[in-house]
N, C-alpha and C positions, 0 to 999 in steps of 0.2 A: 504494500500500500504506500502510498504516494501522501507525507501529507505536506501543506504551505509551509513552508518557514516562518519565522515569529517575525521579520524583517516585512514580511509580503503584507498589506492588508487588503482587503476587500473590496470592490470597487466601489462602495456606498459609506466608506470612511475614508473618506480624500482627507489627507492635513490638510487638504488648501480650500479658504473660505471661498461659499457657493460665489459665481460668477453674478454680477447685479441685475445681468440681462435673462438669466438664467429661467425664470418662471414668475409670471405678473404676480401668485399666490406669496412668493416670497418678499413680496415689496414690504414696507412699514406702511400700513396706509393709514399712522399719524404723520407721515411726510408731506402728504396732501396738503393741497394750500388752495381752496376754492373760491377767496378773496381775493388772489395772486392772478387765477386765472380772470376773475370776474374786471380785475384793471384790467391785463392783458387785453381783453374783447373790447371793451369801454375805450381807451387808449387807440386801439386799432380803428376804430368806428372815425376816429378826425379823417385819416388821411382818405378813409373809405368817401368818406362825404365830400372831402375835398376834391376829388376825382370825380364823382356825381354829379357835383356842383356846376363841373367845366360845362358837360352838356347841357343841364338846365339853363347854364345860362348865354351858352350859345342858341340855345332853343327860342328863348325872350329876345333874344338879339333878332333870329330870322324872323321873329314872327313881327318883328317893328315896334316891341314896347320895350322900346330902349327905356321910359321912364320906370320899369318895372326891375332892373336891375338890381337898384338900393335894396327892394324890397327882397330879393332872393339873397343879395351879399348878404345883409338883416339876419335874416333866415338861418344864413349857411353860419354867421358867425357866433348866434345864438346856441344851435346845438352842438357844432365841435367846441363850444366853451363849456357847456356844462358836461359834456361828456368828457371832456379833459379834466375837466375840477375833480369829478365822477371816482378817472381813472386817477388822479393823486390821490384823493383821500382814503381810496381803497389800498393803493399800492404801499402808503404810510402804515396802514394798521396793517395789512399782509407781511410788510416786510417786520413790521414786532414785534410778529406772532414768534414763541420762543419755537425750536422744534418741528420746524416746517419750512419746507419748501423755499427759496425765495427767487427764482430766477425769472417766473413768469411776474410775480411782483413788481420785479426791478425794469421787465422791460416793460409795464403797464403805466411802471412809474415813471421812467424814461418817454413812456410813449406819451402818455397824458402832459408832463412839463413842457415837451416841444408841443402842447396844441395849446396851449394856455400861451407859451409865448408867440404862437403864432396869430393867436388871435390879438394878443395887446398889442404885435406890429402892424394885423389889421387896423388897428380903432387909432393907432400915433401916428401912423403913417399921413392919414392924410391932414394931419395936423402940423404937423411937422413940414407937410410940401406948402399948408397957405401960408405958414409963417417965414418962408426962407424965400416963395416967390409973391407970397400975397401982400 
């Protein structure tokens, strides 16, 4: 008879800790961070709208109610700012939370601060051009 050596172990006691990709059941799902994710989508939603926007408002263009424009900028600067605010005050409490996650946080939070400062260079901008030519 043939047996293992005490050297040999079994192939279900590996010394090397399981691989992270290895089985979704092995995850800690207190890692989760569903605040994290919730900036993340809120955050993304500016630049979504931003890009939406272009056609709506070349749509107002072709159809000849140039005066209707303000009311779509209005619009467009109204939601990517709350949804930006949205994505910071989610991405602040997400990212301390102890114990979780924080990567989709960080880019929610990332993503939300550049649309909050996107919109106050919308709202200076044109303040700043009647003050330097007006």
């Amino acid at each position: 008879m043939s047996q293992t050596p005490s050297s040999q172990r079994p192939s279900d006691q590996s010394p090397y800790p399981p691989h992270p990709m290895a089985a979704p059941s092995e995850r800690n799902p207190a890692s989760r961070n569903p605040l994290g994710l919730a900036a993340l989508i809120l955050g993304a939603i500016g630049p979504v709208l931003g890009f939406l926007f272009v056609f709506v408002q070349a749509a107002v263009i072709s159809s000849g109610g140039v005066g209707a424009i303000a009311a779509v900028s209005i619009t467009q600067s109204v939601l990517v700012g709350l949804t930006a605010i949205a994505a910071v005050i989610l991405g602040i409490v997400a990212i301390s939370r102890p114990g979780s996650s924080k990567a989709f946080a960080s880019a929610g939070l990332a993503l939300g601060a550049a649309g909050v400062l996107s919109v106050l260079g919308a709202l200076i901008y044109p303040v700043i051009v009647s003050l330097t030519y007006g």
